[in-house]
C-alpha positions as CSV (number, residue, x, y, z in Angstrom):
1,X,0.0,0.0,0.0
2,X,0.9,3.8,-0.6
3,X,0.5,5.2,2.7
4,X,2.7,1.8,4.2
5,X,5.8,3.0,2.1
6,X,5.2,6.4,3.0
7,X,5.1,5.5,6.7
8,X,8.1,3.5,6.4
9,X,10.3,6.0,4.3
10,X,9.3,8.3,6.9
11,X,10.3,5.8,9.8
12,X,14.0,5.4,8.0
13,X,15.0,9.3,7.7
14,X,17.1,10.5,10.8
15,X,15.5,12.1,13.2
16,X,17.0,14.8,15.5
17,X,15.6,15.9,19.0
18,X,14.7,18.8,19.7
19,X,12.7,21.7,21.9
20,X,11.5,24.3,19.8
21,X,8.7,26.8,20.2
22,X,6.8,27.2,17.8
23,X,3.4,28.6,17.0
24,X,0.4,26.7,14.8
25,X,-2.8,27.8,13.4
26,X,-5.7,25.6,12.5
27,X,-9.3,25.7,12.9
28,X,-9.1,29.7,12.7
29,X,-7.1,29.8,15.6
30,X,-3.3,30.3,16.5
31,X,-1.8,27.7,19.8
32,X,1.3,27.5,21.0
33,X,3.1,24.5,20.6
34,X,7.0,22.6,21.1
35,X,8.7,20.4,18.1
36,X,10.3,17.5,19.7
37,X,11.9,16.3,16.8
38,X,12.4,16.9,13.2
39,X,13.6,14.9,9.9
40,X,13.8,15.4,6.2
41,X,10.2,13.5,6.2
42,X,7.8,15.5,9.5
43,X,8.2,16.7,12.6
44,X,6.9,15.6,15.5
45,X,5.0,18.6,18.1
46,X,3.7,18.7,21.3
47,X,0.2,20.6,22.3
48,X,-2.0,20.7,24.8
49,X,-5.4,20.2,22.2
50,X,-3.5,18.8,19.1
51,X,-5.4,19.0,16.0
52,X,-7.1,15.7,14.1
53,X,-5.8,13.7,11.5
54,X,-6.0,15.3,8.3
55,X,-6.3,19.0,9.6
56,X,-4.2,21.6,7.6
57,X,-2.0,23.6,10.0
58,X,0.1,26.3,9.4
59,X,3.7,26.3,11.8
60,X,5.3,29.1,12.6
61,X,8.5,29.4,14.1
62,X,9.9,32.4,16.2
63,X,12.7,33.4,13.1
64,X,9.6,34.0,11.2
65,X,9.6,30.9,9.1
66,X,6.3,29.8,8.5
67,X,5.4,25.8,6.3
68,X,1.9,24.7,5.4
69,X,1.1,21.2,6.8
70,X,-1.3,18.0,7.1
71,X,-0.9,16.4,10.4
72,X,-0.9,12.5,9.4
73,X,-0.5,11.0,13.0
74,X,-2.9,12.3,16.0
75,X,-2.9,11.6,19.4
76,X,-1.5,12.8,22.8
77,X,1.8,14.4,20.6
78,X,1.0,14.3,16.7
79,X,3.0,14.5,13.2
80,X,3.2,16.4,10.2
């Protein structure tokens, strides 16, 4: 299946720890959240009222750097 490989070319890149604010808007609102780690593939982030699978979410970081995203894992943390 398609979203198998994806999951597993996603598993394979290297990913690096981290703790970085960052701020995401979804849902016509803008939360504060933390990126735990990143890779060439996602990012993993940390809020208190993460969004659902599927939701469109815009990150922002504090240097101004802004990506438009899916998140394709939900739960207590979630991915994008």
């Amino acid at each position: 299946m398609y979203s198998e490989r994806l999951r597993d070319e996603r598993r394979r890149a290297e990913r690096h720890t981290m703790n970085v604010r960052a701020e995401l808007r979804f849902s016509g609102e803008y939360r504060r959240a933390r990126i735990a780690d990143l890779s060439e593939t996602g990012a993993l982030l940390i809020l208190d009222s993460p969004p659902t699978l599927g939701t469109k979410v815009e990150l922002s970081l504090e240097n101004g750097d802004m990506a438009r995203l899916v998140v394709v894992r939900a739960g207590v943390s979630f991915a994008v």
